[in-house]
TITORFI-255970 format. One record per atom (N, C-alpha, C, O): residue in one letter; x, y, z. Coordinates in steps of 0.02 Angstrom, whole numbers, padded with zeros to 5 digits, always signed. Atoms other than C-alpha are relative to their C-alpha. Layout:
<rs>
AXYZ;...
</rs>
This chain:
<rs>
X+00041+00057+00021;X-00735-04131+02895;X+00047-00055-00025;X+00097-00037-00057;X-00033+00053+00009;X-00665-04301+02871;X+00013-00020-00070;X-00030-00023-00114;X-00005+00017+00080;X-00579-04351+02712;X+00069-00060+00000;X+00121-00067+00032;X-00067+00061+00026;X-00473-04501+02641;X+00069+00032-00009;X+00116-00005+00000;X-00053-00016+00008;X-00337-04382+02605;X+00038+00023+00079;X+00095+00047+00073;X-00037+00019-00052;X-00288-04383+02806;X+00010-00039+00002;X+00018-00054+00061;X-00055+00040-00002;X-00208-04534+02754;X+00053-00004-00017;X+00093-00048-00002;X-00048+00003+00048;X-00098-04482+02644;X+00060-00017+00024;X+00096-00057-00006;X-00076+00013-00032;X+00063-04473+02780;X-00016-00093+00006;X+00025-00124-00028;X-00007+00077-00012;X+00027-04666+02817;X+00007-00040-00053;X+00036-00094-00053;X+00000+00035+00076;X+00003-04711+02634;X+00085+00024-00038;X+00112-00004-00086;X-00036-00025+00043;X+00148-04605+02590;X+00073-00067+00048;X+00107-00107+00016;X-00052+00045-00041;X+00276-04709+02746;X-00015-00094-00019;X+00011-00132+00022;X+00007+00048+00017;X+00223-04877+02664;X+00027+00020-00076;X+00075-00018-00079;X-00038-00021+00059;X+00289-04807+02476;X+00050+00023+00003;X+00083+00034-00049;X-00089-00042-00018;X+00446-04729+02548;X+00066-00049-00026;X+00120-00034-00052;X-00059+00047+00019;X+00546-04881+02521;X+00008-00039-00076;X+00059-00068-00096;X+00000+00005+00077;X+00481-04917+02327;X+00007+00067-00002;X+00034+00052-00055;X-00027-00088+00023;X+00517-04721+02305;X+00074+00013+00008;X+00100+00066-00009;X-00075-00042+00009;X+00709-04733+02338;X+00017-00039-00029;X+00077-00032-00039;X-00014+00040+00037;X+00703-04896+02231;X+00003+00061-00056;X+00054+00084-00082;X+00015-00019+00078;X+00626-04796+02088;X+00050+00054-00014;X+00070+00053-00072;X-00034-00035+00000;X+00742-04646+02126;X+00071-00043-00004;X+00114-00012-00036;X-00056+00035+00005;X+00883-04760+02131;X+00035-00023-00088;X+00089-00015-00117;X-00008-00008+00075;X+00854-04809+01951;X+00005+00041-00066;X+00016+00032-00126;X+00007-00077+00032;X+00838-04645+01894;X-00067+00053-00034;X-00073+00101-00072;X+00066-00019+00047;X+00654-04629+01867;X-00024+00076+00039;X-00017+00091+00098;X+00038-00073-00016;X+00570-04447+01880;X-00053+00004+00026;X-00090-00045+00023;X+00067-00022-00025;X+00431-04366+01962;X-00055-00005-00062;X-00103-00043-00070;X+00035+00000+00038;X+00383-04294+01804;X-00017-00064-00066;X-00048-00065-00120;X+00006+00069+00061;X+00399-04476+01717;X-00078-00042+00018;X-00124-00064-00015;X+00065+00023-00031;X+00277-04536+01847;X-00073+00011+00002;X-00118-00030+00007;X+00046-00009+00038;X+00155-04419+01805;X-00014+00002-00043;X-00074-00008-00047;X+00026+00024+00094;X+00138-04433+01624;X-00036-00064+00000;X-00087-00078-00033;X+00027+00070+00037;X+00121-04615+01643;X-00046-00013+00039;X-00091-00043+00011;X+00085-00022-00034;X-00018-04596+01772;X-00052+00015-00043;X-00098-00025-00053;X+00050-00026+00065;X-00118-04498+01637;X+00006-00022-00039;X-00045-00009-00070;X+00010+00032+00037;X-00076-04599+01516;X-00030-00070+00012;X-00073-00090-00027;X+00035+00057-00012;X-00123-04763+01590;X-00079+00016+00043;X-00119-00019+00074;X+00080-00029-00041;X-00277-04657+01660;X-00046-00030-00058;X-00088-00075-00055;X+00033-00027+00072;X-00333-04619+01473;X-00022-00086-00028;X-00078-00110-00041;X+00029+00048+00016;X-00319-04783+01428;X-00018-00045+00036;X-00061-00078+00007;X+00085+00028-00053;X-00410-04877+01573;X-00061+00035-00013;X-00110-00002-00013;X+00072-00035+00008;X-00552-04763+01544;X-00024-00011-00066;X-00083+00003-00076;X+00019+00008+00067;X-00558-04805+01358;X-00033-00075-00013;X-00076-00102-00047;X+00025+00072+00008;X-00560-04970+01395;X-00074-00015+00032;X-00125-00043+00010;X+00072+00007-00036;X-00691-04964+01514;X-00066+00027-00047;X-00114-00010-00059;X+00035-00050+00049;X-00787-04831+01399;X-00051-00055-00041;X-00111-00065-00035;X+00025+00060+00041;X-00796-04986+01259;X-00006-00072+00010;X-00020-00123-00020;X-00010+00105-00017;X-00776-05146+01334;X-00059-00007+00057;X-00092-00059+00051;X+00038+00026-00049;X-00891-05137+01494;X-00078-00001-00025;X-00112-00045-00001;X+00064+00027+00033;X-01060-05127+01395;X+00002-00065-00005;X-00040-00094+00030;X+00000+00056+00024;X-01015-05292+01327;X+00028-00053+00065;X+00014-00113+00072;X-00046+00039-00054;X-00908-05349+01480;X-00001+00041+00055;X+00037+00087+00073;X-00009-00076-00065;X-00967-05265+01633;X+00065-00019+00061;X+00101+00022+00090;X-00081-00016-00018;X-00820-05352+01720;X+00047+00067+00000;X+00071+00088+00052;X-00060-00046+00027;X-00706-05220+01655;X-00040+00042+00048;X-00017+00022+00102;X+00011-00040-00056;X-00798-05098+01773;X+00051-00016+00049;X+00057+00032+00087;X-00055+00023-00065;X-00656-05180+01902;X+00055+00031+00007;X+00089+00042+00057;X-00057-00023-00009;X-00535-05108+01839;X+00009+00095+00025;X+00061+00127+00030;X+00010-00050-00027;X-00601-04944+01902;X+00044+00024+00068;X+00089+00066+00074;X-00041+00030-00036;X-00552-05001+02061;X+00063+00008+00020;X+00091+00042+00064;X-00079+00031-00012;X-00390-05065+02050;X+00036+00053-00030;X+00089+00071-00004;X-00051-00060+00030;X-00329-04921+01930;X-00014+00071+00067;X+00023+00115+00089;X-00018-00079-00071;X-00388-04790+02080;X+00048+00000+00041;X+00081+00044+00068;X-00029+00024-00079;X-00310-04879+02202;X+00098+00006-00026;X+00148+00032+00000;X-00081-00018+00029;X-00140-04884+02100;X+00027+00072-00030;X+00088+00083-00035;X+00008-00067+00020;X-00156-04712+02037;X+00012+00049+00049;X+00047+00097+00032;X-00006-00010-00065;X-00160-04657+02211;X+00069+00001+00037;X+00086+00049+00071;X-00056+00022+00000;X+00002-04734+02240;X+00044+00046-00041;X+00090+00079-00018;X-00073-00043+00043;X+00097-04648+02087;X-00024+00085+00011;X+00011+00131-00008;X-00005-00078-00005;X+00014-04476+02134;X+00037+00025+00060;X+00052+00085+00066;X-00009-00007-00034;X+00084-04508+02295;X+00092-00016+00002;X+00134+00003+00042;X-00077+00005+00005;X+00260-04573+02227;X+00022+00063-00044;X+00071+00088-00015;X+00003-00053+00032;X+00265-04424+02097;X+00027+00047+00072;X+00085+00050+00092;X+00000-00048-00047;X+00241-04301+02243;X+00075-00018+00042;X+00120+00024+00048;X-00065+00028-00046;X+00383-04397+02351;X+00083+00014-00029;X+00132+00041-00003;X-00049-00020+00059;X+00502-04395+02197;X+00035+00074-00005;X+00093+00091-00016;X-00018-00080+00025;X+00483-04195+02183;X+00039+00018+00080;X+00096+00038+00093;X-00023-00034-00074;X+00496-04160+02376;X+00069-00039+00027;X+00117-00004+00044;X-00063+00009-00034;X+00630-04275+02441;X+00049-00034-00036;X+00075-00087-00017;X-00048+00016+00047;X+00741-04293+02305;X+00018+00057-00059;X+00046+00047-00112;X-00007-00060+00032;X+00744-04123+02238;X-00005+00026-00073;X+00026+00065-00109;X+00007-00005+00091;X+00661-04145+02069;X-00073+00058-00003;X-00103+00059-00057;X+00048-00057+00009;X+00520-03994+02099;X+00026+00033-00028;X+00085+00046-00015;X-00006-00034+00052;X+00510-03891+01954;X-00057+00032-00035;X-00104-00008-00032;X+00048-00057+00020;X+00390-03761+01873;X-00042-00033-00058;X-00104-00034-00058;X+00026+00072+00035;X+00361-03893+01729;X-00040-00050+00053;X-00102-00051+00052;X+00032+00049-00062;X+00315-04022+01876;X-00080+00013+00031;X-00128-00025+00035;X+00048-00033-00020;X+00195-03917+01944;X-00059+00015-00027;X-00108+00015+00010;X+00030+00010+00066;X+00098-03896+01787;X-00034-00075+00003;X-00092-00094+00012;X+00035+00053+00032;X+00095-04062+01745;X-00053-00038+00070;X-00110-00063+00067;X+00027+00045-00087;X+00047-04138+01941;X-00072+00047-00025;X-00106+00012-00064;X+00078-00025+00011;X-00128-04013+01914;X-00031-00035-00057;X-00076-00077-00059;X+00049+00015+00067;X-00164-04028+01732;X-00001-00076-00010;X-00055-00100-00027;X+00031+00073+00007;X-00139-04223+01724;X-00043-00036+00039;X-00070-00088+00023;X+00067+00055-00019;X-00258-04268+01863;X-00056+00056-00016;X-00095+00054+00032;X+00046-00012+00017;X-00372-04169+01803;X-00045-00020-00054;X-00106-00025-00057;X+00036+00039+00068;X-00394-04242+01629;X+00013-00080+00034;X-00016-00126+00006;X+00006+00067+00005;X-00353-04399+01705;X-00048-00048+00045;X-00056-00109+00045;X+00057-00004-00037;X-00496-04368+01843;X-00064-00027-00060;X-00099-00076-00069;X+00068-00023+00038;X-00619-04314+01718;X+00000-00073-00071;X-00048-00101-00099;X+00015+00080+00057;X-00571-04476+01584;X-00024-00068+00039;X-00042-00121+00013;X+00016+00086-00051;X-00606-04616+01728;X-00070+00019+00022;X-00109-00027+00032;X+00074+00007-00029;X-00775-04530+01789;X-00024+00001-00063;X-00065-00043-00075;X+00065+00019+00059;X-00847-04499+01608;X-00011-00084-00036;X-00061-00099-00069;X-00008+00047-00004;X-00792-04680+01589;X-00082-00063+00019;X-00099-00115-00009;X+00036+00007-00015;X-00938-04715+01677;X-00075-00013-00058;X-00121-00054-00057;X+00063-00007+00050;X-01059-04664+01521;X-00027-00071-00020;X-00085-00079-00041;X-00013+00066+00031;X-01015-04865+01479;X-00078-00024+00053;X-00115-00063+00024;X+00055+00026-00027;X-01163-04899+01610;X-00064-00002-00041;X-00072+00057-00059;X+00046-00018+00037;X-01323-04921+01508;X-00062+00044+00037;X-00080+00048+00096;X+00071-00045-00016;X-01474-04809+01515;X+00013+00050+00076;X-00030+00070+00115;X-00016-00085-00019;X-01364-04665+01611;X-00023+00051-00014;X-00031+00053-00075;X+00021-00073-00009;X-01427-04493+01633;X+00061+00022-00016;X+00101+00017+00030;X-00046-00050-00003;X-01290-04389+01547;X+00005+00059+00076;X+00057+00082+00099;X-00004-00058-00044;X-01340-04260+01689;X+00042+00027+00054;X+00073+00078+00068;X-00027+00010-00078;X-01284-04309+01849;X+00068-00017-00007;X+00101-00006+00043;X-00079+00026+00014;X-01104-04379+01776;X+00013+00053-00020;X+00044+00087+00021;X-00023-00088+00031;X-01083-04204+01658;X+00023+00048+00086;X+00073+00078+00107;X-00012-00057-00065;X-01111-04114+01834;X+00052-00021+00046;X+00086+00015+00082;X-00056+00011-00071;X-01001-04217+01946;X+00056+00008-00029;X+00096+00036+00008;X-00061-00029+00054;X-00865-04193+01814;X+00035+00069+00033;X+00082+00084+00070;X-00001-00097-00014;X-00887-03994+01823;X+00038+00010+00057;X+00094+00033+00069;X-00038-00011-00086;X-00874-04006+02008;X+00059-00013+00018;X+00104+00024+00040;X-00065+00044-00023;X-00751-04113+02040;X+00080+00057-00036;X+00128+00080-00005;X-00060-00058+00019;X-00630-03994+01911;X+00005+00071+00041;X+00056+00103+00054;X+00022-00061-00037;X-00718-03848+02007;X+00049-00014+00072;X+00085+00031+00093;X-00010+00019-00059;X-00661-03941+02168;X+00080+00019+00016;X+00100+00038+00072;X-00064+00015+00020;X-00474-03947+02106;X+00017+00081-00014;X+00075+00093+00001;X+00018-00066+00045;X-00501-03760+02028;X+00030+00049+00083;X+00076+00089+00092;X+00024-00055-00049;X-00543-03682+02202;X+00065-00009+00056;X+00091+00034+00092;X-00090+00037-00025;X-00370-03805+02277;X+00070+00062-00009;X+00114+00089+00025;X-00082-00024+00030;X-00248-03719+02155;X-00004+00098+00017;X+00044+00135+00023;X+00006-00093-00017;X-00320-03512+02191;X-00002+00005+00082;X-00045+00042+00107;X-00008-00020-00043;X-00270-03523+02358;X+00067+00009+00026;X+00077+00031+00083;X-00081-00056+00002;X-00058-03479+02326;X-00026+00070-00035;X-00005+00124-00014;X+00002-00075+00029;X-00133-03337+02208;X-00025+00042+00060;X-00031+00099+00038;X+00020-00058-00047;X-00194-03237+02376;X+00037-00038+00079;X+00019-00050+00136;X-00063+00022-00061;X-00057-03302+02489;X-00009-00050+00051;X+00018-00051+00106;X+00014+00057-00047;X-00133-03465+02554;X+00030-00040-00032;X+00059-00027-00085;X-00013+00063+00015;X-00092-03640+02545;X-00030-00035-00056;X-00083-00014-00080;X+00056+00019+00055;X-00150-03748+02411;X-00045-00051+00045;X-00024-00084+00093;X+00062+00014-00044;X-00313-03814+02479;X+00004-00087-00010;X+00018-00111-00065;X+00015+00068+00036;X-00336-04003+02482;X-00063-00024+00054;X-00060-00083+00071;X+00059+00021-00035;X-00515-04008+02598;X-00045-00036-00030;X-00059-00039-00090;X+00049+00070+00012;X-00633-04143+02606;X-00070+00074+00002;X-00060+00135+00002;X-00014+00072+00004;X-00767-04186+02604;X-00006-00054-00067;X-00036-00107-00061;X+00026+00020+00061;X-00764-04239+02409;X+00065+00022-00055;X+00064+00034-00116;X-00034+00008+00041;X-00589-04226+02381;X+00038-00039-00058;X+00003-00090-00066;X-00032+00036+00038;X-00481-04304+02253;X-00009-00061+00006;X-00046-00097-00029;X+00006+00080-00035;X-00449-04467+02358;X-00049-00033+00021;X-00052-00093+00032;X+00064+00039-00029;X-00634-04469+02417;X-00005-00007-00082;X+00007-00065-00100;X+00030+00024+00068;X-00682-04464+02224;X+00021-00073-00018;X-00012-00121-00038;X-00017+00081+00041;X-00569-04609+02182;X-00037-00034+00015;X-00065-00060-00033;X+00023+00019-00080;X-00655-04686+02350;X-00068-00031-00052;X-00078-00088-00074;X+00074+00011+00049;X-00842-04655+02241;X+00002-00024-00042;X-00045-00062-00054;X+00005+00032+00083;X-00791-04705+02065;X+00028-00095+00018;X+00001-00146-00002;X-00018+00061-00008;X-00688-04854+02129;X-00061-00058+00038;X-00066-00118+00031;X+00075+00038-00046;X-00853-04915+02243;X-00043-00008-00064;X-00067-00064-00077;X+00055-00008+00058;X-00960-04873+02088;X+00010-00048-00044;X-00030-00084-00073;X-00027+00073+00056;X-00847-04992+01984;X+00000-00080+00034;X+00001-00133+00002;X+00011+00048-00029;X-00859-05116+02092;X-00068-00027+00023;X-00075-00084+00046;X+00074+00013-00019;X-01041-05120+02127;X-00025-00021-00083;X-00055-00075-00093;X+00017+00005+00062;X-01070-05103+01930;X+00038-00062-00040;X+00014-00088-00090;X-00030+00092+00018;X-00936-05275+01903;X-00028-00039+00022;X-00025-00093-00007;X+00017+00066-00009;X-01022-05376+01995;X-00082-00004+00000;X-00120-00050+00015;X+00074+00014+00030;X-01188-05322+01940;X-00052+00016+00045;X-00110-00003+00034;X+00049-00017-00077;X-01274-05254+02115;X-00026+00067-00008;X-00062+00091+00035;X+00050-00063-00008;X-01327-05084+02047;X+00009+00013-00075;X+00054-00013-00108;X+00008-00019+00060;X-01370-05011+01887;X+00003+00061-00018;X+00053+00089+00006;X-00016-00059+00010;X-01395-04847+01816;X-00029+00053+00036;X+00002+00106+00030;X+00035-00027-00025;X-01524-04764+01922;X+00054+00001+00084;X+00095+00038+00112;X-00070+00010-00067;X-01417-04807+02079;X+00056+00030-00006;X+00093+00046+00041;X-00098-00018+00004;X-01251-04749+02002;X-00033+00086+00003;X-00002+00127+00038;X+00035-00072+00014;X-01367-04573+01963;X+00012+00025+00066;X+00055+00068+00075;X-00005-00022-00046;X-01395-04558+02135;X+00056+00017+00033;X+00067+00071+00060;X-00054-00005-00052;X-01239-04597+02214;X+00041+00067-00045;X+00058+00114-00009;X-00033-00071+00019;X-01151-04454+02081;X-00027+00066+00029;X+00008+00114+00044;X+00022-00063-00004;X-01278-04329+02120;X+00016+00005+00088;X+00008+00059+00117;X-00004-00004-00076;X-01240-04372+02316;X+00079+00035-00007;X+00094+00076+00036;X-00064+00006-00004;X-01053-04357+02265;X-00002+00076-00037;X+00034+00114-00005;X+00006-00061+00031;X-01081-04200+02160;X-00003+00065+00062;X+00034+00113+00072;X+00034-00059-00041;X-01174-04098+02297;X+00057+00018+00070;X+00050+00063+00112;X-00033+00002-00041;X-01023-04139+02401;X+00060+00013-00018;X+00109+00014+00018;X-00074-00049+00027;X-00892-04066+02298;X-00037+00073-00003;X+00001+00121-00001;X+00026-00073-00021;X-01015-03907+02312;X+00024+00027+00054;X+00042+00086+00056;X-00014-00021-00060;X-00970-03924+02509;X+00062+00008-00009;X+00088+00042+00035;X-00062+00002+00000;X-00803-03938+02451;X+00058+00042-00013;X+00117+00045+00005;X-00036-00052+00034;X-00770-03797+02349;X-00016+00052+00052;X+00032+00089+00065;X+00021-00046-00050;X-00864-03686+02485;X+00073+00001+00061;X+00112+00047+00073;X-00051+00018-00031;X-00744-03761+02602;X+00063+00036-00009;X+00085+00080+00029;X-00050-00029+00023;X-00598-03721+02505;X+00004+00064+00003;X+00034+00095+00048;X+00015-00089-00029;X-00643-03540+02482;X+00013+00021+00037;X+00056+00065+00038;X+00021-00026-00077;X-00689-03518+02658;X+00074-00011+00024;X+00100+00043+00039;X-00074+00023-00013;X-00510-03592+02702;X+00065+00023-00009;X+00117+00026+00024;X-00060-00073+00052;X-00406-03479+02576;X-00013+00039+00046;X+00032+00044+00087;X+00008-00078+00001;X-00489-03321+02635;X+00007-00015+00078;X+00009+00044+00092;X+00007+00011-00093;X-00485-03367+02844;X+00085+00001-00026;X+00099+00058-00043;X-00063+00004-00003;X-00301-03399+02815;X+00041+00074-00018;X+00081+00108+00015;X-00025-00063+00011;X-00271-03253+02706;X-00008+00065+00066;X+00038+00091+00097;X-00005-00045-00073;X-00351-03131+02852;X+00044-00011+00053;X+00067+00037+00083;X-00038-00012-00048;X-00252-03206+02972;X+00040+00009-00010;X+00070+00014+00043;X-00065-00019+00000;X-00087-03163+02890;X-00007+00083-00016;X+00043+00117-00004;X+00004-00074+00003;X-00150-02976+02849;X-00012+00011+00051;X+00015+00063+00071;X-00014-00041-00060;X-00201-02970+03023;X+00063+00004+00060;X+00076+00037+00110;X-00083+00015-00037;X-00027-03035+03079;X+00068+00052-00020;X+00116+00059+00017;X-00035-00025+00034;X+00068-02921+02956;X-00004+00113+00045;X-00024+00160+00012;X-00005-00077+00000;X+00082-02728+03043;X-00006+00050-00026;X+00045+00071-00053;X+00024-00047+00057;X-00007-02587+02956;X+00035+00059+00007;X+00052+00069+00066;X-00014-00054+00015;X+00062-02422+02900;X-00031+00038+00060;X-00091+00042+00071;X+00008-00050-00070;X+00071-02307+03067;X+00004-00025+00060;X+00008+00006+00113;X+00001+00044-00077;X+00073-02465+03190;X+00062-00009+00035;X+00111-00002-00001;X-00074+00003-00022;X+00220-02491+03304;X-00004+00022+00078;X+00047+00026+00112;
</rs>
């Protein structure tokens, strides 16, 4: 199923040439993610308190996905072709987009007369989504990155959502919907994933030669 993250090689050959700048100066993978999650935390704070009063600031939803995107994709570049992967690294690349997922969608609450419901749940999922990614080295698969409601599609939803909610074309009943559409599709996602681990895993136990074969 189709997902924004089959762009990633094309997005990644347009950052290749700011990635041996940044490596040139001596900047890190793991520098890149910190300050990802940190400039996550506080875009979402801002948004949190300022877009009630200034629904503008919903924009920057947006523009911080879209750049965010970029340093998860220079991060990653940093570790692989410049030989800064590390067991620390690895750590931090999961656990910071996850809090820094989950601080830009609750961000959202700033919409008035929101349904906690439907945002609480797409939350869940969405970590769920990421959850079901990382348990597919523990049984000898790949780590999973299937659509259709991955990572890059989420930004995709929240960044549309912020942009519909800046310029004032949908409200809270509308944003309800589109989460619970976006929710039910990190359900397909995690299924996905699963299904994807365990097909992979069989085919390397049925590739592997059993005790008496030969």
């Amino acid at each position: 199923m189709a997902s924004i993250y089959a762009l990633k090689g094309r997005f990644q050959a347009l950052l290749r040439p700011l990635v041996r700048r940044l490596y040139a100066l001596g900047v890190t993978a793991n520098q890149v993610t910190t300050a990802a999650a940190a400039v996550s935390l506080g875009v979402a704070a801002l948004v949190y308190w300022g877009a009630p009063a200034r629904p503008w600031l919903f924009a920057l939803l947006p523009l911080w996905m879209f750049a965010r995107m970029a340093m998860n994709a220079i991060d990653g570049m940093l570790a692989r072709e410049f030989g800064q992967q590390s067991r620390l690294g690895a750590y931090l690349n999961e656990l910071c987009d996850v809090v820094s997922d989950s601080a830009l969608y609750l961000a959202l609450f700033a919409v008035a007369g929101l349904h906690p419901a439907p945002l609480l749940a797409f939350v869940l999922l969405a970590v769920l989504t990421e959850y079901a990614g990382v348990l597919g080295p523990m049984i000898g698969a790949p780590r999973r990155y299937d659509g259709p409601m991955g990572k890059s599609d989420r930004a995709f939803v929240v960044g549309l959502l912020g942009t519909l909610l800046a310029l004032g074309w949908i409200g809270a009943r509308a944003t309800e919907l589109m989460l619970i559409v976006a929710g039910l599709l990190c359900v397909l996602t995690v299924v996905r994933r699963v299904r994807a681990g365990l097909r992979h895993d069989a085919a390397q136990d049925a590739a592997v030669p059993q005790q008496g074969e030969g």
